[in-house]
N, C-alpha and C positions, 0 to 999 in steps of 0.2 A: 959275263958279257951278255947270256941270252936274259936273265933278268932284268938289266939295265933295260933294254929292248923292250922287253913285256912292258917295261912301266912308263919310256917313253911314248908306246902306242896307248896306252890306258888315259896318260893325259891328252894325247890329241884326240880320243875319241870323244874324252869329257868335255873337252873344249869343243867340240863341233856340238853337242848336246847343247851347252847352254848357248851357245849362238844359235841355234834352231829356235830354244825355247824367246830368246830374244826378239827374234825377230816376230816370232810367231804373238806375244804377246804385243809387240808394236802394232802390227797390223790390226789386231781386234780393237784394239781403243782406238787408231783412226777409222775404223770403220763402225763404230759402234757410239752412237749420239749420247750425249750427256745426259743425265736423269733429269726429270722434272723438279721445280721446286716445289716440294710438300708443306710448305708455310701458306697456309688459308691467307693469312694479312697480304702476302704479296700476289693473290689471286687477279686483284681490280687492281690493274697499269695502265695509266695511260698512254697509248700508240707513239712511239714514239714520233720525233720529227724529221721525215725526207728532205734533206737534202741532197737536193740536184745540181748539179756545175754540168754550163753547157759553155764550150770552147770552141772557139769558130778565130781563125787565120788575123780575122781582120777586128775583134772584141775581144775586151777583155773578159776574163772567166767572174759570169755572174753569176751569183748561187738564188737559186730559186727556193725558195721555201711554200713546203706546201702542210697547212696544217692539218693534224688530227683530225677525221671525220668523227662529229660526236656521234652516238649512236642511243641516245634516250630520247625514249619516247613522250611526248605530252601527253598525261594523264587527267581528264576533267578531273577536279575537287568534285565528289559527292556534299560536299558541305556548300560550296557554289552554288547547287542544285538544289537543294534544300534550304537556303537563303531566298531562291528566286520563287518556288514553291508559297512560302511564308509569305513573301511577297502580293505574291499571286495574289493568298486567302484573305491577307488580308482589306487590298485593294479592291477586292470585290464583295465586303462587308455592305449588304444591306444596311440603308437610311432611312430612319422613318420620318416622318412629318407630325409632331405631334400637334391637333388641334384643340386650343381648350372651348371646352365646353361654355359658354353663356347661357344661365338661367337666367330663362324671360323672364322678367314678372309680370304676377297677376294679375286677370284685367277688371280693376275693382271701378264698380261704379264710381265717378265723380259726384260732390255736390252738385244737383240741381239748380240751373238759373235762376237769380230772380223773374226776370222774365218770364219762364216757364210756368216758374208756380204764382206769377201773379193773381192767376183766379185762383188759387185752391187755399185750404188753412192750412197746410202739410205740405212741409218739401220733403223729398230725400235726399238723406245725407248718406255715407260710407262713414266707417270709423273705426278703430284699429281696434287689436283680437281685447277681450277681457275678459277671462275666466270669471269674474262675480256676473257680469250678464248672461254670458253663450252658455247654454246646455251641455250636459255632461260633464259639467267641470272645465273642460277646455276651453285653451283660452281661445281658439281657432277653428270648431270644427267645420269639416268637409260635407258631414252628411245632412247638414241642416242651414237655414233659410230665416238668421235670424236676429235682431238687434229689438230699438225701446221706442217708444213715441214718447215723446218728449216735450211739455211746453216750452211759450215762450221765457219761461224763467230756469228752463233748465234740468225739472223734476220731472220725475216719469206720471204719465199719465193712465190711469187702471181701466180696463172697459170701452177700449176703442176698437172698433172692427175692424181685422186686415182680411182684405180681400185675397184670394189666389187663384189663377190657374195651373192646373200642373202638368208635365208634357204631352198629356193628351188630348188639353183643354177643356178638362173637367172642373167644372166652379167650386172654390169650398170657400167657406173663411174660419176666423181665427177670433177670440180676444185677448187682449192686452192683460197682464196679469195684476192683481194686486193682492192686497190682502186671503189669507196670512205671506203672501211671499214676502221676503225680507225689501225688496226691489220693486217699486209697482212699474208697471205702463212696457214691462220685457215680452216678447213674444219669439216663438221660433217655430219653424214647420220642418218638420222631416222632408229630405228628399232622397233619400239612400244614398247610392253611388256617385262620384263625382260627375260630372259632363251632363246631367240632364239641365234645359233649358223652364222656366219658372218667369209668370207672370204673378204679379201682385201690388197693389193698394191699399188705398186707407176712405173707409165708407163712412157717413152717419148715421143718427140711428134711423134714419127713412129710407137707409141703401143706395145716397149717392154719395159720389164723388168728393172725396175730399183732400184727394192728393193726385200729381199724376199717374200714370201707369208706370212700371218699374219692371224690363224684362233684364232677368237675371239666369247665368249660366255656372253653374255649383262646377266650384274644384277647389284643391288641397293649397293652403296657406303655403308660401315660398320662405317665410322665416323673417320677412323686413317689409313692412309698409303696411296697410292699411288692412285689415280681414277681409278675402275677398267674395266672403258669402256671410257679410252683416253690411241690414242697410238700418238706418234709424230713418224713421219721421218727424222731424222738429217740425211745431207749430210756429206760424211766422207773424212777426211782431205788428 
């Protein structure tokens, strides 16, 4: 009988234990918050959506929606910025204006009026470059003062006196070449460097006048038209 006893007190005790541990365990998990979710992919949720019901006596229950405040920020594009830059540099490329150049040409004496030379036996004429006449081979040079006296048929004449002043106004003269030159009646005067200004005519043999005066100003052939430091004297018909 006392046995029975022992063992009915053994299971009310056990049964008070596990209703203690019962309880005791209920109460920790209401009071104790659910673990966080450790999945990174479900890190960025969207907020969700409030819903509001407001109820008044005399309306009916209208739900109010109020949505998600977004909460990203407008970020300039650096690439925007570097577009309007480009921009920038480009837009402000200096323009230039190119001007072309125009070569003057030459200022070759003209043919001599009749008129003019109507008292003399010699006009002067201009006449284009030609290496068998000009000095040094060339057909154009710069540094010389010089072409052919020429009669009225054409042929150079040998032995005719050109008269000159040179930019000092110092008198020389000159004669007309012939024999043995290949060329008769060609003459040329040195005057160095381009730009000095030069007087000269054509005399007889008593040292007058048999052509007009001829003021001539030496510079370098432009490549097209006339030589502008050869003058010839044609005798006139």
């Amino acid at each position: 009988m006392q046995d029975r006893s022992s063992v009915i007190v053994f299971i009310l005790i056990l049964s008070v234990c596990c209703l203690g541990l019962y309880v005791a365990l209920s109460g920790y998990l209401i009071n104790t918050p659910p673990p966080l979710n450790s999945n990174p992919a479900s890190a960025n949720f969207a907020p969700p959506t409030v819903l509001v019901v407001i109820s008044t006596s005399e309306a009916a229950k209208l739900p109010i929606v109020i949505a998600p405040v977004s909460t990203a920020l407008a970020v300039p594009s650096p690439l925007g910025a570097f577009q309007t830059i480009t921009a920038a540099i480009t837009n402000a490329r200096p323009t230039f204006t190119i001007t072309p150049r125009i070569a003057l040409p030459p200022t070759a004496l003209p043919a001599q009026s009749g008129a003019r030379c109507a008292s003399f036996a010699f006009c002067p004429q201009d006449g284009p470059p030609d290496s068998r006449l000009a000095p040094t081979g060339a057909a154009c040079p710069r540094n010389y003062i010089w072409g052919q006296i020429i009669d009225a048929n054409g042929k150079g004449i040998p032995d005719i006196r050109i008269r000159f002043k040179d930019p000092n106004g110092e008198a020389n003269f000159q004669t007309s070449k012939g024999p043995p030159e290949p060329i008769p009646g060609i003459y040329n005067i040195p005057t160095g460097q381009p730009g000095s200004t030069w007087e000269f005519w054509v005399v007889d043999s008593n040292g007058l006048d048999i052509s007009p005066h001829v003021m001539m100003t030496t510079q370098a052939f432009s490549g097209a038209g006339n030589c502008p430091t050869r003058i010839d004297f044609v005798q006139r018909k």
